[in-house]
VOGU-3710 file (C-alpha; in Angstrom, 3 decimals, decimal comma):
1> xxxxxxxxxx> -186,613/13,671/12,676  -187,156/12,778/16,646  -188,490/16,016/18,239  -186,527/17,162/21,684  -188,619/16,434/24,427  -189,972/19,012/26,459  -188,667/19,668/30,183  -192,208/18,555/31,574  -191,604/15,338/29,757  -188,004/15,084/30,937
11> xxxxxxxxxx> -189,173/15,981/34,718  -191,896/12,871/34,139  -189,246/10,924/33,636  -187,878/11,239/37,405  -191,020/11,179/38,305  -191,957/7,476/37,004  -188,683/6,066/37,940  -189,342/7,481/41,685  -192,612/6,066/41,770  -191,689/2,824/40,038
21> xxxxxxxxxx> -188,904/2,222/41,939  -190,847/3,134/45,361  -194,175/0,674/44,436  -191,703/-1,971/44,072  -189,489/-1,708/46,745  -193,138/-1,311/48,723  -190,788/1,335/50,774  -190,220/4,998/50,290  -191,087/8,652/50,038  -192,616/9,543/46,304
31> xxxxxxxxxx> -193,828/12,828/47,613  -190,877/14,887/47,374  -189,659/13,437/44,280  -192,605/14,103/42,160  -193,221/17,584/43,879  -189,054/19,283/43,617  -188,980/17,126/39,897  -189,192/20,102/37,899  -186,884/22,081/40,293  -184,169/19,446/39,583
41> xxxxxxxxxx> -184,912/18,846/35,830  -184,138/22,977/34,948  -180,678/22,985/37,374  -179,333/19,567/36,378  -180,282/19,926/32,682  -179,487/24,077/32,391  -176,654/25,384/35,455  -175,018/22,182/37,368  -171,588/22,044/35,741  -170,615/18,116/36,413
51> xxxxxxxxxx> -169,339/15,028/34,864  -171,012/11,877/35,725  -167,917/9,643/34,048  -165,739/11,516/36,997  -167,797/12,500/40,105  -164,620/13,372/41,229  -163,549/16,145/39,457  -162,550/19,011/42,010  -164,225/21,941/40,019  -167,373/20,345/39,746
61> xxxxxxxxxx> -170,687/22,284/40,997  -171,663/20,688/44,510  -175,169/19,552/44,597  -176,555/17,959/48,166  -179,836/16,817/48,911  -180,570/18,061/52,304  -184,110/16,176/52,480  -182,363/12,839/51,828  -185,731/11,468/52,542  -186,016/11,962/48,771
71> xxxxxxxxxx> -183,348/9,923/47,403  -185,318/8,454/44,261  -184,970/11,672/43,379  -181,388/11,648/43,167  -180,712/8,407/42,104  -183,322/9,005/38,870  -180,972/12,229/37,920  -177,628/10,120/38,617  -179,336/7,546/36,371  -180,591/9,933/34,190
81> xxxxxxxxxx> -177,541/11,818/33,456  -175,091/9,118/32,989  -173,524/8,008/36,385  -172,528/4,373/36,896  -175,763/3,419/37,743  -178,298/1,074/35,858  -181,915/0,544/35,738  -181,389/-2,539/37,732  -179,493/-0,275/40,689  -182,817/1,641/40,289
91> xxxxxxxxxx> -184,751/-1,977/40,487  -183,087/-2,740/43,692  -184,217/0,783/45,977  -183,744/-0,137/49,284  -182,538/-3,735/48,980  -179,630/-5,159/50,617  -176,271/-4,100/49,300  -177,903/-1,847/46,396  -176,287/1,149/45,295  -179,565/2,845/45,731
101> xxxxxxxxxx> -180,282/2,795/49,945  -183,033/4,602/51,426  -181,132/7,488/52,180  -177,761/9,092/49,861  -174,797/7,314/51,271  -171,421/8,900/50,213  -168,943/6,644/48,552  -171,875/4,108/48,500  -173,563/5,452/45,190  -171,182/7,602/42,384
111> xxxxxxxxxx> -172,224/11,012/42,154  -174,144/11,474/45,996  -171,514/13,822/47,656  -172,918/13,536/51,053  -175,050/11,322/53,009  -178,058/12,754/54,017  -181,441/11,678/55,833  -181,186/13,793/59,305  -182,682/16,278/58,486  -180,628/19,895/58,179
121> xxxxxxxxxx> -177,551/18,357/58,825  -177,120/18,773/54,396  -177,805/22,442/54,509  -174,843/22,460/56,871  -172,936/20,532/54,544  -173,220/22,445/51,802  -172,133/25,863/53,910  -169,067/23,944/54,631  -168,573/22,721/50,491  -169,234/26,311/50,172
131> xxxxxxxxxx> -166,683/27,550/52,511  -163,865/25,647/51,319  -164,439/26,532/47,407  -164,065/30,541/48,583  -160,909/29,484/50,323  -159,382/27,322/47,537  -160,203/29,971/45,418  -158,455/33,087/47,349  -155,495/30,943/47,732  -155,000/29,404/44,243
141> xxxxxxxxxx> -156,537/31,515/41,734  -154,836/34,533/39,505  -156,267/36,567/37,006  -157,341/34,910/34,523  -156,659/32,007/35,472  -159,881/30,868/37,881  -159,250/26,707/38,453  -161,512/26,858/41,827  -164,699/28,314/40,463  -167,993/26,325/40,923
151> xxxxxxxxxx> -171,180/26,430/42,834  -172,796/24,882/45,495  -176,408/23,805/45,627  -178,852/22,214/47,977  -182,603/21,177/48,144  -184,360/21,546/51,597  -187,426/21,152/52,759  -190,000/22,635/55,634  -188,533/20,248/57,755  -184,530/20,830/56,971
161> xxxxxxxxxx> -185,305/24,576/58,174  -187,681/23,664/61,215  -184,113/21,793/62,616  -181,866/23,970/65,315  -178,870/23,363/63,182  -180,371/25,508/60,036  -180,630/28,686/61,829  -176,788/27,689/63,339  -175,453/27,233/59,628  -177,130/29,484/57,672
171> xxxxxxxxxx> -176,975/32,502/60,169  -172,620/32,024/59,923  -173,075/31,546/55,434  -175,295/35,123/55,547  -172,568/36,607/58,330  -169,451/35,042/55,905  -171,635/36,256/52,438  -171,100/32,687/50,967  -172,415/34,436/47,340  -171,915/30,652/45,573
181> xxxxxxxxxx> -174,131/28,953/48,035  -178,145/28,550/46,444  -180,831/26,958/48,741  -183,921/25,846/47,301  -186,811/25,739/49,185  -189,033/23,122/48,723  -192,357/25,260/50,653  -194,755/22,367/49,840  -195,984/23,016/53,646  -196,808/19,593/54,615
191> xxxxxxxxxx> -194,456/17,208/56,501  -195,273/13,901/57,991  -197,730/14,860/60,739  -199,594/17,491/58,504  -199,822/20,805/57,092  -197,266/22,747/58,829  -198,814/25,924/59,667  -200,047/24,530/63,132  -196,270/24,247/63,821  -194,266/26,001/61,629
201> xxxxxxxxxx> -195,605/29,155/60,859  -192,473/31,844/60,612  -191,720/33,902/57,669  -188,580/31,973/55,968  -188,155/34,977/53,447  -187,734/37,372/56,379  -185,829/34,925/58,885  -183,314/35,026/55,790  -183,198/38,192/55,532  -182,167/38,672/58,740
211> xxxxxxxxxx> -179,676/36,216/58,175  -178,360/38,481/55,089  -179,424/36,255/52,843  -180,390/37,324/49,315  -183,951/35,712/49,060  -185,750/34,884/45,780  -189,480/34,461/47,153  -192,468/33,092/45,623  -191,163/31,336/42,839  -193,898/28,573/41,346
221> xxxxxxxxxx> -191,515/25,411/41,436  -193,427/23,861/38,904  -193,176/26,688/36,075  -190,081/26,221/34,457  -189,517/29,791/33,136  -189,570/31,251/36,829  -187,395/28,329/37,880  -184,615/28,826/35,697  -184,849/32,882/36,181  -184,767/32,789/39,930
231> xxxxxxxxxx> -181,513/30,875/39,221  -180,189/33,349/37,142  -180,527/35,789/39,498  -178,747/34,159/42,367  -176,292/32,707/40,380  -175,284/37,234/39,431  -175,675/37,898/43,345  -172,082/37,239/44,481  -172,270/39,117/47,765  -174,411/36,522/49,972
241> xxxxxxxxxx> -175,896/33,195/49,882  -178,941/32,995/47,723  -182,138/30,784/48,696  -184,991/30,071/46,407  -188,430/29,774/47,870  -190,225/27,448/45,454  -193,877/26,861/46,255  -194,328/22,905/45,220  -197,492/20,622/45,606  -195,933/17,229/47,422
251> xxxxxxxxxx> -196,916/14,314/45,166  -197,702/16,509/42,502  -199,500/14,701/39,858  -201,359/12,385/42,238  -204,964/12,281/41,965  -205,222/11,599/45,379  -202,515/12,380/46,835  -201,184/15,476/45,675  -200,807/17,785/48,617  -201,148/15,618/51,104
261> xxxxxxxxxx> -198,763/13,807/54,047  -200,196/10,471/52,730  -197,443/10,348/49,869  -194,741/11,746/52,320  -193,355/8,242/53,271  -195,074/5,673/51,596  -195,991/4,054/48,282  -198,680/5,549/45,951  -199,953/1,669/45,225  -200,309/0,427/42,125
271> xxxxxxxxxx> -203,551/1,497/41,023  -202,224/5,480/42,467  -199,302/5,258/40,525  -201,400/4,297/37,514  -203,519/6,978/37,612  -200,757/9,183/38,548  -198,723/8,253/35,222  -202,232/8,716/33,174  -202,390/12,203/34,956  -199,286/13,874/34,079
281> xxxxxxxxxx> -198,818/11,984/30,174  -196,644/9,344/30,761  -197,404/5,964/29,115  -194,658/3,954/29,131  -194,206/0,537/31,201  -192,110/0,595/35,009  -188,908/1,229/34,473  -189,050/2,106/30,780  -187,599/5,481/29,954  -188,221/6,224/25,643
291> xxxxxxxxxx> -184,831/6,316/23,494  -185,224/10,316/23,271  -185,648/11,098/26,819  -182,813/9,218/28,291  -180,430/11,007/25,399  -182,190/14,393/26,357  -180,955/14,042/29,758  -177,781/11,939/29,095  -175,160/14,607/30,470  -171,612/12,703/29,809
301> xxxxxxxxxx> -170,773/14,179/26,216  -171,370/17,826/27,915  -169,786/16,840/31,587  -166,513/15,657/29,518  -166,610/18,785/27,553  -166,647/21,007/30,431  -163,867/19,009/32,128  -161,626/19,125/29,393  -161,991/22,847/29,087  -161,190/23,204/32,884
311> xxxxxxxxxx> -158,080/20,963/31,828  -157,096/22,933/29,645  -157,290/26,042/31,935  -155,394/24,184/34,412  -152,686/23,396/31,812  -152,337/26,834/31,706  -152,217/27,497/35,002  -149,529/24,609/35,729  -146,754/26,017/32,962  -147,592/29,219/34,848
321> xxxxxxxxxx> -147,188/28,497/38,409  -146,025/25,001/38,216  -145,334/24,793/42,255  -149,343/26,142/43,037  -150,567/23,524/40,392  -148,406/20,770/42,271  -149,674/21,992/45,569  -153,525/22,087/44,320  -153,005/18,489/42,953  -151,577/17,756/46,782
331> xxxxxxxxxx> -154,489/18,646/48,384  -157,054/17,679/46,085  -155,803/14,272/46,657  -156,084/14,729/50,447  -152,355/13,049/50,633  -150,083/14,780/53,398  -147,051/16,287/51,696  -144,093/14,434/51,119  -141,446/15,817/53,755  -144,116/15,565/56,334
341> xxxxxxxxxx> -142,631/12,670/58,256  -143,319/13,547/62,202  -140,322/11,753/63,504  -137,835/11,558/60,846  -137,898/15,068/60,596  -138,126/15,864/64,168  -140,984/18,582/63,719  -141,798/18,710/67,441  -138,695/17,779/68,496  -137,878/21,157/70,828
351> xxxxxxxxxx> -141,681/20,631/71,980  -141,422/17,078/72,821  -138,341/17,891/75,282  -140,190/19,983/77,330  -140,502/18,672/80,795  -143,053/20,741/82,727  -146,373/19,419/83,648  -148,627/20,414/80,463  -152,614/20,561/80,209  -153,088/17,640/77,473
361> xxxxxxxxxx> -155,435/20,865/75,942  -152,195/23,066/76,343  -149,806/19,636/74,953  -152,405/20,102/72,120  -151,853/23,809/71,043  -148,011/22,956/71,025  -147,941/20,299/68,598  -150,521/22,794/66,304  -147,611/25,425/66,489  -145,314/22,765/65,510
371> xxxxxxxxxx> -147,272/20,847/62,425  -149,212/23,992/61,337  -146,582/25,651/59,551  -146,273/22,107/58,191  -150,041/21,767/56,682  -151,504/24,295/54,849  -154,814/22,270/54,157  -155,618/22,363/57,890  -158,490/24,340/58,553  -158,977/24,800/62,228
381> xxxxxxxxxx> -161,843/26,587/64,150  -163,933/26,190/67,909  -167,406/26,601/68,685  -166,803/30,455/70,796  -164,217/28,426/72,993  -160,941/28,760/71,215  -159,291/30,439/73,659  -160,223/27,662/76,232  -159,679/24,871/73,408  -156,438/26,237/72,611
391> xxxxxxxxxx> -157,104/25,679/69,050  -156,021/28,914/68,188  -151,918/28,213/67,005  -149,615/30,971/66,521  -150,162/30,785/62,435  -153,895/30,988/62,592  -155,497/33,196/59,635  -159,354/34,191/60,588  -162,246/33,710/57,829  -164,178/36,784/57,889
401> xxxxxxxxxx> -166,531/37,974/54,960  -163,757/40,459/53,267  -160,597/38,308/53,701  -160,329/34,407/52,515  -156,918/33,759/52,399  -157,801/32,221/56,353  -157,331/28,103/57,661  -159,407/29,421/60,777  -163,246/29,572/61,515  -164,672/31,279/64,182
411> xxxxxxxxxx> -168,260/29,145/64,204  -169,622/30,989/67,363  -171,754/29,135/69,699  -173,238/26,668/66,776  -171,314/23,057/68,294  -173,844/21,278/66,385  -173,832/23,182/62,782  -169,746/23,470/63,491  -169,202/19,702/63,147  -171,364/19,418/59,640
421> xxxxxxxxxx> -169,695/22,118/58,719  -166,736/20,662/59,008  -167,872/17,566/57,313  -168,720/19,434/54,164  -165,166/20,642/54,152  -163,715/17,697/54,616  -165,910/16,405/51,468  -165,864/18,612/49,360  -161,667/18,409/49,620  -158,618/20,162/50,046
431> xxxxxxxxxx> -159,001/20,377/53,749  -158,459/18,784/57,036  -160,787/20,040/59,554  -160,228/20,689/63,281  -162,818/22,090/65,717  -162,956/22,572/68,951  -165,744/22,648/72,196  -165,598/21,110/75,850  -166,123/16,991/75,890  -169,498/17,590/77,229
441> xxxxxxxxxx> -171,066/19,647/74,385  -170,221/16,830/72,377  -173,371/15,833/72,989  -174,967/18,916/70,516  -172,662/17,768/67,897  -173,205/14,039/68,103  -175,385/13,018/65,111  -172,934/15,292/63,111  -170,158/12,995/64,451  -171,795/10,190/63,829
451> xxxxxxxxxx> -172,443/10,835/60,353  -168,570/11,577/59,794  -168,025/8,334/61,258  -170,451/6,559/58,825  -169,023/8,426/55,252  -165,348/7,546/56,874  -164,123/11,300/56,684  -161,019/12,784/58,164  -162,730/15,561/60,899  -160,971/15,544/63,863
461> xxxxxxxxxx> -162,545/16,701/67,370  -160,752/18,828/69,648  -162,652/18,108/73,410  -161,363/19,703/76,206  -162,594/19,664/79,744  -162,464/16,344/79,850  -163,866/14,765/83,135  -164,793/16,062/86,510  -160,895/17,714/86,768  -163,022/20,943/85,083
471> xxxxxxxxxx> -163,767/21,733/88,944  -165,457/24,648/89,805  -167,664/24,658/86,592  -169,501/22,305/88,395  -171,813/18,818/86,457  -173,172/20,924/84,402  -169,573/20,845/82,293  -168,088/18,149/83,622  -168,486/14,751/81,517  -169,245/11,508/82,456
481> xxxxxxxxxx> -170,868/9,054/80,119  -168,979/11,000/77,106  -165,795/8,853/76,575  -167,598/6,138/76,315  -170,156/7,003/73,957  -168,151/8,325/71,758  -166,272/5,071/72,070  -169,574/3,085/70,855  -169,751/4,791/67,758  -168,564/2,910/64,579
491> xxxxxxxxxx> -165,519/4,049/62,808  -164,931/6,943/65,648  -161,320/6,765/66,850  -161,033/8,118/70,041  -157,680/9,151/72,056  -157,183/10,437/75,408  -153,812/10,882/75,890  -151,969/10,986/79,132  -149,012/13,913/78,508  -147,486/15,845/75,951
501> xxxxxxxxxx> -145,813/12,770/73,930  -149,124/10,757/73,519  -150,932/13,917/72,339  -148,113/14,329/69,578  -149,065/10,610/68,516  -152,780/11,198/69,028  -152,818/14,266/66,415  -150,404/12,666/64,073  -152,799/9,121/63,572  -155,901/11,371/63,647
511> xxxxxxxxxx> -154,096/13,590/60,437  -152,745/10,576/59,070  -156,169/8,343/58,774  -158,593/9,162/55,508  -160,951/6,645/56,191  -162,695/8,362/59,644  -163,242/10,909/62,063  -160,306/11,238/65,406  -161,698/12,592/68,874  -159,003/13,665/70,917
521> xxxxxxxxxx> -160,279/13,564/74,271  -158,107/16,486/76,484  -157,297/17,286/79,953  -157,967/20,756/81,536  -155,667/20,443/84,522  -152,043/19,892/84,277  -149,885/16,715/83,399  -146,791/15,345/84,041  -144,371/13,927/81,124  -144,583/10,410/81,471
531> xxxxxxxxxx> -140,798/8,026/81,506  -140,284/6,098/78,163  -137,912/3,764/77,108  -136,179/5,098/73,268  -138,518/4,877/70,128  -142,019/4,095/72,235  -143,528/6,731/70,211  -144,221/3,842/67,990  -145,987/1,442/70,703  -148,155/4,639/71,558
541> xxxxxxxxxx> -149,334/4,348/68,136  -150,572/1,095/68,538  -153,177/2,331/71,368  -152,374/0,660/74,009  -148,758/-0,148/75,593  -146,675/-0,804/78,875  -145,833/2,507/80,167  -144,667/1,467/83,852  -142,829/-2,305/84,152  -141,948/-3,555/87,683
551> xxxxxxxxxx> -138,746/-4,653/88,619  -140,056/-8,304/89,591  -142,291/-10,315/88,290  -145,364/-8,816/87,218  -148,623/-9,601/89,943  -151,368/-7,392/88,152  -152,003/-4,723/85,627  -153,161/-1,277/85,918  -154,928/0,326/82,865  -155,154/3,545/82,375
561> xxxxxxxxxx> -155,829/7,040/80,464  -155,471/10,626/80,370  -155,078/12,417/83,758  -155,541/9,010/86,152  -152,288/7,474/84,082  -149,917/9,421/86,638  -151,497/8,014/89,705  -151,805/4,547/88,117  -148,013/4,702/88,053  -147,768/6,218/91,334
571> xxxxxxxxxx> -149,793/3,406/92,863  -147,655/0,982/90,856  -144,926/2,355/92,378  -146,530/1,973/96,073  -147,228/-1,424/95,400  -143,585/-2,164/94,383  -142,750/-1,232/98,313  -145,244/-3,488/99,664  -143,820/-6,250/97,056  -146,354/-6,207/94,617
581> xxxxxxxxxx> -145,309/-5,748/91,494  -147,600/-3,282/89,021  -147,593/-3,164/85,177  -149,259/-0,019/84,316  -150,394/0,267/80,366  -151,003/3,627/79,525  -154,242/3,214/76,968  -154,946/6,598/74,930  -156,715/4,631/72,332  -158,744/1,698/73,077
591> xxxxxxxxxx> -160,501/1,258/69,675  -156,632/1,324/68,218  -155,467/-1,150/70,853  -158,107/-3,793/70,097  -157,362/-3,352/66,264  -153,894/-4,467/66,992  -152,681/-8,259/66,061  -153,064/-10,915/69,321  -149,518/-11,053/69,603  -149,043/-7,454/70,670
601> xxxxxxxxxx> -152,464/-7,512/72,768  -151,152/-10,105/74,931  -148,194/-8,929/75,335  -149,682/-5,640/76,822  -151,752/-7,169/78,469  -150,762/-10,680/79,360  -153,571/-13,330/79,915  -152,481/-14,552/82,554  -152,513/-12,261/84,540  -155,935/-11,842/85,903
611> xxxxxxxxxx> -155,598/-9,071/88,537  -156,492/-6,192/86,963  -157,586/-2,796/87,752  -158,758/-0,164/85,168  -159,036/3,682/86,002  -161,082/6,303/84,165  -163,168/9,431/85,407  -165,776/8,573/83,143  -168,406/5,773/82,521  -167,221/2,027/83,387
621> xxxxxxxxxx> -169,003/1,031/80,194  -167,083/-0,964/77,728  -163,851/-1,805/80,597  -165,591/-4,903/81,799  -163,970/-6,989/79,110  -160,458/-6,317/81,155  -161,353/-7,080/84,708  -163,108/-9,854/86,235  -165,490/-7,998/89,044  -166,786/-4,741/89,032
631> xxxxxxxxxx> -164,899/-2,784/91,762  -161,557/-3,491/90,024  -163,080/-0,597/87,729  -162,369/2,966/89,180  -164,892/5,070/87,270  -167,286/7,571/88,025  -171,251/6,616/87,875  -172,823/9,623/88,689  -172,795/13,629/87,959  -169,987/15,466/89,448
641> xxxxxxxxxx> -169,789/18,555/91,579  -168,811/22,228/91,819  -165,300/21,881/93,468  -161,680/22,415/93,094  -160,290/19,376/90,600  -157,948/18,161/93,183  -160,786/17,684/95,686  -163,202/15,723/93,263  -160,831/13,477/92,117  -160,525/12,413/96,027
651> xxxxxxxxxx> -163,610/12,795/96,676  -164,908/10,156/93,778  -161,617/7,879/94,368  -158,994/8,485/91,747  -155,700/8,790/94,156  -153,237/6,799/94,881  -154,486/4,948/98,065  -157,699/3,826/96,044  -155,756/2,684/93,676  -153,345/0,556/95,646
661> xxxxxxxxxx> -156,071/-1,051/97,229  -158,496/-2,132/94,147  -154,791/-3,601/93,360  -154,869/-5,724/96,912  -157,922/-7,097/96,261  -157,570/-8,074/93,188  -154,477/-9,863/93,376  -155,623/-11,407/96,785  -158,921/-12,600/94,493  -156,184/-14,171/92,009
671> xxxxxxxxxx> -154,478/-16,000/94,508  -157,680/-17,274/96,335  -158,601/-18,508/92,570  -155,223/-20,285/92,302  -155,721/-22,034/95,447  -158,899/-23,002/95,083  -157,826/-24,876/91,585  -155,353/-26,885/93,203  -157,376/-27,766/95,879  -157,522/-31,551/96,157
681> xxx> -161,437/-32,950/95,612  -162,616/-34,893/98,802  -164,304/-37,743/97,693
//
């Protein structure tokens, strides 16, 4: 009869396979892996309710490692408990299209549900996962029949907690009593530089406190009776978040290096790892996990079991309130509902017609009132600036702690924890998350932004303020480089629409795309609707389009966005006296425009014409590629100033005269170049 193995021999397990996996990849962090092993062995084997043959499953527990530092650890529990991953996945740590990368990708490796690495930015993750499980519950449970009902969980480490954005999350769970949300600590007290008491010396068990936390303290992480009765209790405190200070020794097991920042970041070495193995009673070969230990941990059998019973449950539920069932199927899914057709069904279309010169912020909060009713999974919120965001619709349902029947969150001044928030809703699913700041605090939520961007989420970014037209506010909130840096993010689809219509579009592609984040880039001062021919709704979509055509032939192109697109066609329409004839293309989306076929690029934008003048207020940057010389680009290359809007747009160039006359001189440079190519050669 084979004997069960005990846990310390299932922990050893991960353990070997970190260490293995790390010596030959010559790359990695062992530490935390062999010191949070034990931690991980009594939650994945005793509470986490998953199913590795569906990491999908919507009512599975949420587990993110916020330290993604320590991904061996992960991937030896995904390999462990049945996931599509093999030993040779494990073999190939950190090699060149492995599933197993240095650092948790989502939808690169089955069963990681967020990518992780900067540090903190999981902890804010899992508040959002957190988040939308209370709110999917209050909205589609009934007694007795509980189909939203799982936990969320989260490993961080001394450094997770020294970063800005934990105090920002963590301070909003406590405030909102997130009672299904469990931290554990990893307080091994060493990070790369060091021990971390000559840095890092706060009480975490009283900072949480303060929070409202419910904090389990001193709990040996390596002692798996404490372990699994410090989950226990969190799991019966259902008032506030739980976190679980677990003292650990980093490396543990290492004769060496046990407790020290050597083992934080790179390999053991062979002979280490050797005596490592020999230390904590583990004597098989690399990569070699015994018969009994991989079915000890081998988690499919149970994971399919407690799927089927939630299947049955929701069987139950579907006979009983077949249109709720339909509706959580809906949103699981993340598909937009059937009848939600923007155009066909004229949503917007009493909000489209009006004709007074909108805010693109205030353009914004009317097509909210129209599609809100529309969406239930929309889930908006601002960063203390709703009111200036206009993010705030008519329909809009608050979170607080006592009610969760809400699709609104007030996040406070927290830009930064606000966006990973958001991506954890947007992950863990049944949500399509909206937030709101000014354009220039983008820059606190950036690495939060850019991480959307990399999974491919739908978040979309509501920046107001957008460019020196802010005024009085003075540089301090008036962007410059911000457009464009956005811009030279991967996967980040940007918009900056010009009036009321091209906002519509803008918020309709940004709910429409699954496979990334939308920034929609918004004016504070007021807009004029813009002249269309019938149906160019659908060129707007495309990014880029001709807004203004002369009435003769066309001598040179304006481009334009936002605000300066009514003075590009004003110019154009200068020019036109003095017999120049100006094709203005309005260009919300330059990322969109450029994905666009050749066909409809050059016929926007026709090669042959080569005068050309773009306009901006913001950074020239990436606008080169359109114009031939540098002061055919009206842009603005330096801070702004405290002044009315009307003045500073003068004042840096963005009217109508400056415009005209970038136009002259490019289309005198054309004609100069013409001549000069049919200039005969003097021999």
């Amino acid at each position: 009869m084979t004997s069960i193995p005990k846990l310390k021999d299932l922990a050893n397990a991960i353990r070997a396979l970190s260490m293995d996996a790390i010596e030959k990849a010559k790359s990695g962090h062992p530490g935390a892996p062999l010191g949070m092993a034990d931690i991980a062995t009594v939650l994945w084997l005793k509470f986490l309710k998953h199913n590795p043959l569906d990491p999908s499953w919507i009512d599975r527990d949420r587990f993110v490692l916020s330290n993604g530092h320590a991904s061996m650890l992960l991937y030896s529990l995904l390999y462990l408990t049945g996931y599509d991953l093999t030993i040779e996945d494990i073999k190939q740590f950190r090699q060149l299209g492995s599933k197993t990368p240095g650092h948790p990708e989502f939808s690169h490796t089955p069963g990681v549900e967020t990518t992780t690495g900067p540090l903190g930015q999981g902890v804010a993750n899992a508040v959002g996962m957190a988040i939308a499980e209370k709110i999917l519950a209050a909205t589609f449970n009934r007694p007795g029949l509980e189909i939203v009902d799982h936990y969320t969980y989260a490993f961080v480490g001394d450094g997770c907690l020294m970063e800005g954005i934990s105090h920002e999350c963590c301070s909003l769970a406590g405030t909102l009593g997130l009672g299904k949300l469990i931290l554990f600590y990893d307080q091994n007290g060493i990070s790369i530089d060091g021990p971390v008491d000559g840095w890092f010396k706060e009480d975490v068990a009283t900072r949480f406190k303060a929070y409202g936390w419910h904090v389990i303290e001193d709990v040996d992480g390596h002692n798996y009776e404490e372990i699994e009765a410090a989950i226990v209790e969190a799991k019966d405190e259902t008032t506030r978040p739980s976190i679980i200070c677990c003292r650990t020794k980093i490396g543990f097991g290492s004769p060496n290096f046990e407790g020290s920042p050597k083992c934080h970041g790179a390999p053991l070495g062979e002979k280490e790892v050797e005596e490592t193995k020999k230390r904590i009673g583990w004597n098989y070969p690399p990569f070699v996990i015994p018969d009994e230990i991989k079915s000890a941990w081998d988690s499919r059998e149970k994971g399919q079991a407690d799927e089927a019973k939630w299947q049955e449950l929701f069987s139950e539920y579907e006979k009983k309130y077949p249109e709720l069932a339909k509706e959580f199927r809906r949103r699981s899914s993340g598909i937009l509902p059937e009848n939600f057709d923007f155009w066909s069904n004229k949503l917007i279309d009493s909000t489209l017609a009006c004709k007074e010169k909108l805010a693109t912020r205030k353009a914004s909060l009317k097509v909210l009132n129209a599609i809100g009713p529309q969406l239930d999974e929309l889930i908006g919120g601002s960063a203390d600036l709703g009111c200036s965001n206009l993010t705030i619709w008519s329909g809009v349902k608050p979170v607080s702690k006592d009610d969760w029947q809400a699709n609104y969150i007030h996040y406070g001044v927290r830009e930064f924890a606000m966006a990973a928030i958001m991506n954890g809703l947007s992950l863990h699913g049944g949500f399509i998350p909206y937030g709101g700041t000014f354009l220039v605090f983008s820059d606190y939520m950036r690495n939060a932004m850019r991480m959307a961007a990399l999974m491919g989420i739908r978040v979309i970014y509501v920046l107001t303020h957008d460019s020196i037209g802010v005024g009085e506010d003075g540089p301090t909130h008036q962007p410059v480089e911000h457009i464009e840096s956005l811009r030279l993010i991967p996967n980040m689809s940007v918009w900056r629409p010009c009036d009321l219509l091209e906002t519509a579009v803008a918020w309709i592609f940004a709910l429409k795309r699954k496979n990334g984040p939308t920034a929609l880039i918004l004016s504070r001062q007021g807009l004029p609707p813009q002249e269309r021919k019938s149906g160019s709704e659908e060129d707007v979509f495309k990014g880029g389009y001709r807004l203004y055509e002369p009435s003769k032939d066309i001598d040179a192109i304006v481009i334009a966005t936002g605000s300066e697109v009514e003075l590009a066609v004003n110019a154009a329409k200068e020019c036109e006296k003095i017999g120049i004839g100006v094709l203005v293309v309005s260009m919300p989306s330059r990322d969109v425009f450029e994905a666009q076929d050749e066909s409809w690029k050059n016929y926007v934008i026709p090669p042959n014409v080569k005068a050309r003048v773009v306009v901006e207020a913001g950074s020239k940057g990436g606008w080169f590629k359109y114009v031939n010389y540098e002061d055919q680009i009206i842009a603005v290359e330096r801070f702004g100033a405290s002044a009315p809007g009307a003045t500073l747009f003068k004042e840096f160039g963005f009217d109508v005269d400056h415009i005209v006359d970038a136009v002259k001189r490019a289309v005198s440079r054309q004609k100069e170049q013409m001549s000069s190519a049919f200039e005969p050669v003097t021999v």
